[in-house]
C-alpha positions in Angstrom: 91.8 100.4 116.3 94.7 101.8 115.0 94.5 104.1 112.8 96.7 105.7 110.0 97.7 107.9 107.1 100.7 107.8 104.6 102.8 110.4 103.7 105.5 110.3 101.4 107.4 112.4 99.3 106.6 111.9 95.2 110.3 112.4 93.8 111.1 110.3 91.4 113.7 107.3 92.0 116.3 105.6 89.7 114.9 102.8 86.9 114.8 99.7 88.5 116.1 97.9 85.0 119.0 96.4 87.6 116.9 95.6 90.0 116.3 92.4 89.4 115.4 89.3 91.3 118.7 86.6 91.0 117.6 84.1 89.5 114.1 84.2 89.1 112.4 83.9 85.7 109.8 86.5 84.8 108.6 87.3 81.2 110.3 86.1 78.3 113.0 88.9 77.4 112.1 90.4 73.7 114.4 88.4 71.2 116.7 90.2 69.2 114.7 90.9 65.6 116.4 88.9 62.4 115.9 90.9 59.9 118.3 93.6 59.1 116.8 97.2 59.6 113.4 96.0 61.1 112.4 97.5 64.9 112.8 95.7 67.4 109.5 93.8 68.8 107.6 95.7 71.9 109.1 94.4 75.3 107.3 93.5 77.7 107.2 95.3 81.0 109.1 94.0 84.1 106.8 93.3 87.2 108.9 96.2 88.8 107.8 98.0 86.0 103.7 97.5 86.2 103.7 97.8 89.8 105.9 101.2 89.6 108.4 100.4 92.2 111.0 103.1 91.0 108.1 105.8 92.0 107.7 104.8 95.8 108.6 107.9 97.8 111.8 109.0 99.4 109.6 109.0 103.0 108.5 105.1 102.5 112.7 104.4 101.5 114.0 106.1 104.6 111.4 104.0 106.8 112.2 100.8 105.0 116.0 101.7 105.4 115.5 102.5 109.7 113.3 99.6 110.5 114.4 96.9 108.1 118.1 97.7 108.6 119.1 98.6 104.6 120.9 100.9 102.8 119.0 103.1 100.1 120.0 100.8 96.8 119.1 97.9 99.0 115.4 99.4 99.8 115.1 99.9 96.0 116.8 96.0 95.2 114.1 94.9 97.7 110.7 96.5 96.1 111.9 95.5 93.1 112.6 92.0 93.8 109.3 91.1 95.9 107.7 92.3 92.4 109.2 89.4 90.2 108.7 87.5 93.3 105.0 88.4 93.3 104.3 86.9 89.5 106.9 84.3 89.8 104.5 82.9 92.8 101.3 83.3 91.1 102.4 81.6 88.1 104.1 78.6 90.2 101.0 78.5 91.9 99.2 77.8 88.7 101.2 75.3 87.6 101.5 73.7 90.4 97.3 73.3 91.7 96.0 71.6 94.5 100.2 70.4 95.2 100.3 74.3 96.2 101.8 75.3 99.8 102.6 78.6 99.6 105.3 80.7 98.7 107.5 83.8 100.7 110.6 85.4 100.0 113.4 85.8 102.9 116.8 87.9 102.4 117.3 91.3 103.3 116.5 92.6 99.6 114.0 89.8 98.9 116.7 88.3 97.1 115.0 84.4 97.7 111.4 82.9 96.7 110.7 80.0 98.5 107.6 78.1 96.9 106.3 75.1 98.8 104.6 71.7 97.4 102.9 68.8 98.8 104.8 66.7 95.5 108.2 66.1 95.3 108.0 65.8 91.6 107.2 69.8 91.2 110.2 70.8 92.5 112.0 70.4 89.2 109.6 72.9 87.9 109.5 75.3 90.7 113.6 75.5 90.5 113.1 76.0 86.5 111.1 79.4 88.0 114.1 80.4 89.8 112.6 79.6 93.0 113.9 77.1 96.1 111.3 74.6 96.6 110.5 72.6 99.4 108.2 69.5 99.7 105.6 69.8 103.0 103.0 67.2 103.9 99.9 69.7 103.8 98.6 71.7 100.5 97.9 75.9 101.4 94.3 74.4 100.6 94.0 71.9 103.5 95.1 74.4 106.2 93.0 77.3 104.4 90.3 74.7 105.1 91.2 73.7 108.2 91.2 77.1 109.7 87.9 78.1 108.1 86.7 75.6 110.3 88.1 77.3 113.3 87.0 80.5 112.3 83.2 79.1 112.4 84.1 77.5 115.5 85.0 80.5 117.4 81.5 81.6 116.4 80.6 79.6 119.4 83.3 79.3 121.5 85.4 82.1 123.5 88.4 83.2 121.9 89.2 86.0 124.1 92.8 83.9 125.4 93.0 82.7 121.8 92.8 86.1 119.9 95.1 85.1 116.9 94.6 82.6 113.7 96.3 82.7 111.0 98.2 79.7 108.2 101.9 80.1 108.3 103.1 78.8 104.7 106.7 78.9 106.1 105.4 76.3 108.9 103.0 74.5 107.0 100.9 75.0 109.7 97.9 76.8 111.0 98.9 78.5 114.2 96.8 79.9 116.8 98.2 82.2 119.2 96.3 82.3 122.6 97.1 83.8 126.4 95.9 80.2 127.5 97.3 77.6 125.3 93.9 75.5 126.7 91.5 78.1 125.4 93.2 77.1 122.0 93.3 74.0 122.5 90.2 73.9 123.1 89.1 75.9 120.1 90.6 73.0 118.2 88.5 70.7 119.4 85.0 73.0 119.0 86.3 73.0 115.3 87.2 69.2 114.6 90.2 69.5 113.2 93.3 67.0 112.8 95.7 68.6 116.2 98.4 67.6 113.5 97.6 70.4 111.4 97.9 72.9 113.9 100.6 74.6 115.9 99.5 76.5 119.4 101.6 79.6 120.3 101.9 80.9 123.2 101.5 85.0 123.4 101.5 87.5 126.0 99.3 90.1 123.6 96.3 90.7 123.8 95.2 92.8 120.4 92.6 95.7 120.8 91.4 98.1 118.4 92.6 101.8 119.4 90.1 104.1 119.5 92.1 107.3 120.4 92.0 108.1 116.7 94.1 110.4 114.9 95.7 110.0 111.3 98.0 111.8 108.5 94.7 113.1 106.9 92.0 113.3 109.8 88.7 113.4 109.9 86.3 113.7 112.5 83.3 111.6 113.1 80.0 112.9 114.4 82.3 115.9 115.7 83.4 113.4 118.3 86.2 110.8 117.4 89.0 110.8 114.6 90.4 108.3 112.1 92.2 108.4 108.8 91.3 108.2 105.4 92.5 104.9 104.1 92.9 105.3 100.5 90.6 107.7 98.2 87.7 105.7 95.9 85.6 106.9 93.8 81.9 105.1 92.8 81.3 106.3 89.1 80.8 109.8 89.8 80.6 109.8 93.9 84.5 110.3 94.9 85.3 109.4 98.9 87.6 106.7 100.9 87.9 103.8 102.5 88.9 103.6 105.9 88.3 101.2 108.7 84.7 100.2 109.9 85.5 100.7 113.3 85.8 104.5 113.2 81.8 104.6 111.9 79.0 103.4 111.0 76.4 103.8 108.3 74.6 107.2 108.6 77.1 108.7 111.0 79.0 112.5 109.3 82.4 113.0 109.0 84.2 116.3 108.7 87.9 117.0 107.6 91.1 118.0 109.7 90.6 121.5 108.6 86.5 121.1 110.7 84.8 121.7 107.1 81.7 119.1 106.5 82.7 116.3 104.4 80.5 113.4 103.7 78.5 110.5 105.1 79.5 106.8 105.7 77.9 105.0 103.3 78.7 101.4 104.9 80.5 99.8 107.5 81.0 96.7 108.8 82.8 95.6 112.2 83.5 93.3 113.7 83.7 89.9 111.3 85.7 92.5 108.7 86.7 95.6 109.6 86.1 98.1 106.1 83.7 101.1 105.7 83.7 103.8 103.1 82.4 107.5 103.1 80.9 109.4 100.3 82.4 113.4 100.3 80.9 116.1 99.2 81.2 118.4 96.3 84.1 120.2 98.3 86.3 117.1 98.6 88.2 115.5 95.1 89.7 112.4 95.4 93.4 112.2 94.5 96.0 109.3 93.6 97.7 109.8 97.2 98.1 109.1 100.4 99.8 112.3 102.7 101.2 113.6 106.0 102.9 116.3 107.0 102.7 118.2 103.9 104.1 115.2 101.5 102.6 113.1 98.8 102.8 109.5 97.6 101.9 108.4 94.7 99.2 105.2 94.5 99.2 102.9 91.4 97.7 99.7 92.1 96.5 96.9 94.6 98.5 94.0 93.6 98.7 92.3 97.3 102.1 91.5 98.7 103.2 88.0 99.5 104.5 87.1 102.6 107.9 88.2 103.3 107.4 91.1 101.6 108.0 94.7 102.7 104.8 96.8 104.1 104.7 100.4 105.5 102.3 102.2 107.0 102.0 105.9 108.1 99.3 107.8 111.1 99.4 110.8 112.8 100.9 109.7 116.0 103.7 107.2 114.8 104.3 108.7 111.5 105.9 105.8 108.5 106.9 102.4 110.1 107.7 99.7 108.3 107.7 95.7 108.7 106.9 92.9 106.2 104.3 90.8 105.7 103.8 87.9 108.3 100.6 86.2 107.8 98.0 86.7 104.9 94.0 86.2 105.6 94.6 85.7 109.6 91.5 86.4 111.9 92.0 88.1 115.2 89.8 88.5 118.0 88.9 92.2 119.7 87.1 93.0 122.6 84.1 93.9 120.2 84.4 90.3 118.3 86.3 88.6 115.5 87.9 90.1 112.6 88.7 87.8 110.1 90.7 87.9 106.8 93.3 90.6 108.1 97.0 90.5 107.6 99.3 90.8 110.3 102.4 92.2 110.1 105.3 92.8 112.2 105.0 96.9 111.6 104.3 98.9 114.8 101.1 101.1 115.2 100.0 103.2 118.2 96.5 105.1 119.4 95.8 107.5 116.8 97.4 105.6 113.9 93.3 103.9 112.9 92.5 103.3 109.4 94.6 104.5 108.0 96.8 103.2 104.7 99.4 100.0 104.6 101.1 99.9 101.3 104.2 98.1 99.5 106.2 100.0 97.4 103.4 101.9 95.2 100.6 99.4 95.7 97.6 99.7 98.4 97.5 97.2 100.5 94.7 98.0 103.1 93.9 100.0 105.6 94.9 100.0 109.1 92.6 97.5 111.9 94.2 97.2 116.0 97.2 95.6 117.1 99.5 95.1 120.4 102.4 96.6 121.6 104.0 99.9 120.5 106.7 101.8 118.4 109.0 101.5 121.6 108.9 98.6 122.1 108.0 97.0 119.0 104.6 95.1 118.2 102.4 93.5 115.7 99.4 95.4 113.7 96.6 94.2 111.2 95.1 95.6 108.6 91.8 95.3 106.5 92.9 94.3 103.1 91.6 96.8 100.4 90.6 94.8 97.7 87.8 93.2 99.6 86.4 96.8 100.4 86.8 97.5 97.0 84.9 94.7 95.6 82.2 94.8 98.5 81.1 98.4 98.3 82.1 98.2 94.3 84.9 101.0 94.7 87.6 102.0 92.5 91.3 102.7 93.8 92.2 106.4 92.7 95.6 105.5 91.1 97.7 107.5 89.0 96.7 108.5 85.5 98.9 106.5 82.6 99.7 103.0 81.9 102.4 100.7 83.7 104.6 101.7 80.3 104.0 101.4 76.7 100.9 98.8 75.8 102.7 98.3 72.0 99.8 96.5 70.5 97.3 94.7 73.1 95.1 92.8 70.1 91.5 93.1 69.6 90.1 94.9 72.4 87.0 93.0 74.3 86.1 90.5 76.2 84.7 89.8 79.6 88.1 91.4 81.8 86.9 94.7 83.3 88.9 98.1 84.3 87.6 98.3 88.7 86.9 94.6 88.5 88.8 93.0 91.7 90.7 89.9 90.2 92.0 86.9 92.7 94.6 84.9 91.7 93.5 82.4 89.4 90.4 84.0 88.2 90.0 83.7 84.1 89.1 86.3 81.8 88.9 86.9 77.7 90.9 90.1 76.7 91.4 90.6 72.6 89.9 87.1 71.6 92.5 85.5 74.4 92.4 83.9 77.4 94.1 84.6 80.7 94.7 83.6 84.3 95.2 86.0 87.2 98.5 85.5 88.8 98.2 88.1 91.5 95.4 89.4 93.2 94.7 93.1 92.2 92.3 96.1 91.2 91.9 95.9 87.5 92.6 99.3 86.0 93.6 101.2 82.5 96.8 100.3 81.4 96.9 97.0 82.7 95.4 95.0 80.0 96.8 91.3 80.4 98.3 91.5 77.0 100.0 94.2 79.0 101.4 93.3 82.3 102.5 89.8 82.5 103.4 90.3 85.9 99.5 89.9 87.0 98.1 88.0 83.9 99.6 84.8 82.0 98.1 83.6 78.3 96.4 80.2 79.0 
């Protein structure tokens, strides 16, 4: 599988205050105070600002700039903008319930949410968000369901020349891509499903994990094959990283690029998901980066990118690439079985590049699965989200120390909303005698409080 590491530089970028998303509505900006001589009330901080898009690296900015075709102020404008665009979604998806069809942002900064909706009376609302709406026949929840149904029926049924599922919001559609449009088509009917809801595409690739496994920081396992570290965890006082679970399996040793002992993996699983972690030893300290070549980048969060949005990843053979987003929770088929709830993107990834980190801007995103094609010629790569391996193996993301900006006064503290807790989107929790819905899927943390960070939480 392919297999990866980032690297980035840690300098520090321009404030993003103008880099804002036209038009789109985020938190209420502070009013201006009444009263003669009194302070001004506590702002609230921009999504840019909790998800710490002015500190993504100078490496990740120069890869966004050579593969998406942009200027340096328009790699910032974009990060920036997929932000708002992020909690904009979230709380349109809220609002909007079972109407729901999904939401992406297009424009070479990012510049334009679309949120979809089975009702044609939501789109006043949706356009009040500063989004463009657009009224489809299916809800995100019928075709989620739909291809859950094809995803048990490939239990049964050879997907080999139909390696590729996935919902495409922008569609409204699921799509399957096969070598054979029969062997989808025949997948279809295995799973039951209404053809209407499905789309087949035709595709000469053929994704296989890559095995020849090399990343930004490499490690070795059972002093035979290499991967890279993923993104450093720690569990309570155990500190390690998650990687791919291709690259090992429970039991098996790992030792670092340098050929010192390292640690164990503690759990893998592949195929069905592809996520693993390892457990170091006393000689290894987890830090909040990802490297390569000498060059750090600085990891703050988890919050999950929506589709559109700009992803890079980095491995020892390809170095950073970037792409965006394509498909969220897709399931592909290997020559070792299906993989399901990856996200494919349009980034390129080669042998050597294997579990390695995907992020956006600052914010983990997974860790690095197989793909087709190459960095020649262009190709398609999954990864292994990482919230899911943080939640399964009850891992927290080493981030960077400090809060997403000043927490002015957060109320009461308690309540059932936990620091390492994995939130989905629309999960509840109790925070200062309050209640709040999640807006974007993410990796509770310190400094995130929901009174805090409006961009992942919203008062109900």
């Amino acid at each position: 599988m392919l297999q990866r590491h980032t690297r980035a530089a840690c300098a520090a970028l321009a404030a993003t205050g103008a880099l804002v998303l036209t038009g789109l509505t985020g938190s209420a900006p502070a009013q201006a105070h009444d009263r003669p001589g009194a302070a001004a009330p506590h702002r609230a901080p921009s999504a840019a600002e909790t998800l710490h898009t002015a500190d993504t690296s100078a490496a990740v900015l120069h890869a966004l700039q050579r593969d998406l075709g942009l200027d340096r102020r328009q790699a910032q404008t974009r990060l920036a903008n997929e932000a708002r665009a992020g909690a904009t979604a979230g709380r349109l998806r809220a609002e909007l319930g079972a109407d729901f069809a999904g939401a992406w942002v297009r424009g070479a900064e990012s510049g334009t949410l679309t949120v979809a909706t089975t009702d044609a009376a939501d789109t006043a609302a949706i356009r009040a968000r500063g989004a463009e709406p657009v009224v489809v026949p299916y809800a995100l929840g019928t075709l989620e369901a739909a291809k859950a149904r094809l995803d048990r029926a490939a239990r049964h049924t050879p997907t080999a020349d139909a390696p590729v599922r996935y919902v495409d919001v922008r569609t409204d559609r699921v799509v399957v891509e096969a070598f054979r449009p029969a062997a989808a088509r025949a997948l279809i009917r295995a799973a039951g499903i209404d053809q209407a809801l499905v789309r087949v595409k035709k595709s000469a690739q053929r994704p296989r994990p890559l095995y020849d496994l090399r990343g930004g920081d490499a490690y070795y396992i059972n002093g035979n094959s290499r991967c890279s570290i993923g993104f450093p965890v720690t569990r309570g006082t155990q500190q390690g990283f998650a990687t791919a679970g291709h690259c090992g399996r429970a039991g098996s040793t790992t030792t670092g690029a340098n050929q010192v002992a390292q640690g164990t993996f503690q759990a893998s699983v592949f195929p069905g998901n592809d996520m693993a972690w390892v457990a170091t030893n006393s000689s290894w300290t987890a830090t909040p980066y990802v490297s390569q070549s000498g060059q750090n980048l600085q990891v703050t969060g988890s919050t999950v990118a929506p589709v559109g949005s700009s992803v890079c990843r980095s491995g020892s053979t390809t170095g950073w690439h970037c792409g965006t987003v394509q498909q969220l929770n897709t399931s592909v088929t290997y020559q070792e079985g299906t993989v399901s709830g990856v996200t494919r993107t349009s980034v390129c990834a080669e042998p050597g590049d294997s579990g390695g980190s995907f992020i956006s801007g600052s914010q983990a995103q997974g860790v690095t699965s197989g793909g087709s094609g190459d960095c020649t010629s262009g190709g398609t790569t999954f990864f292994q989200p990482v919230n899911p391996i943080l939640s399964t193996y009850g891992l927290a993301l080493k981030t960077t120390t400090g809060s997403p900006g000043d927490p002015g006064d957060p109320g009461t503290p308690g309540g059932t909303w936990a620091a390492g807790t994995v939130y989905q989107a629309g999960d509840t929790v109790t925070y200062g005698g309050a209640s709040y819905r999640c807006l974007q899927t993410h990796q509770a943390q310190t400094g995130w409080e929901p009174p805090n960070t409006p961009a992942l939480w919203q008062r109900v």
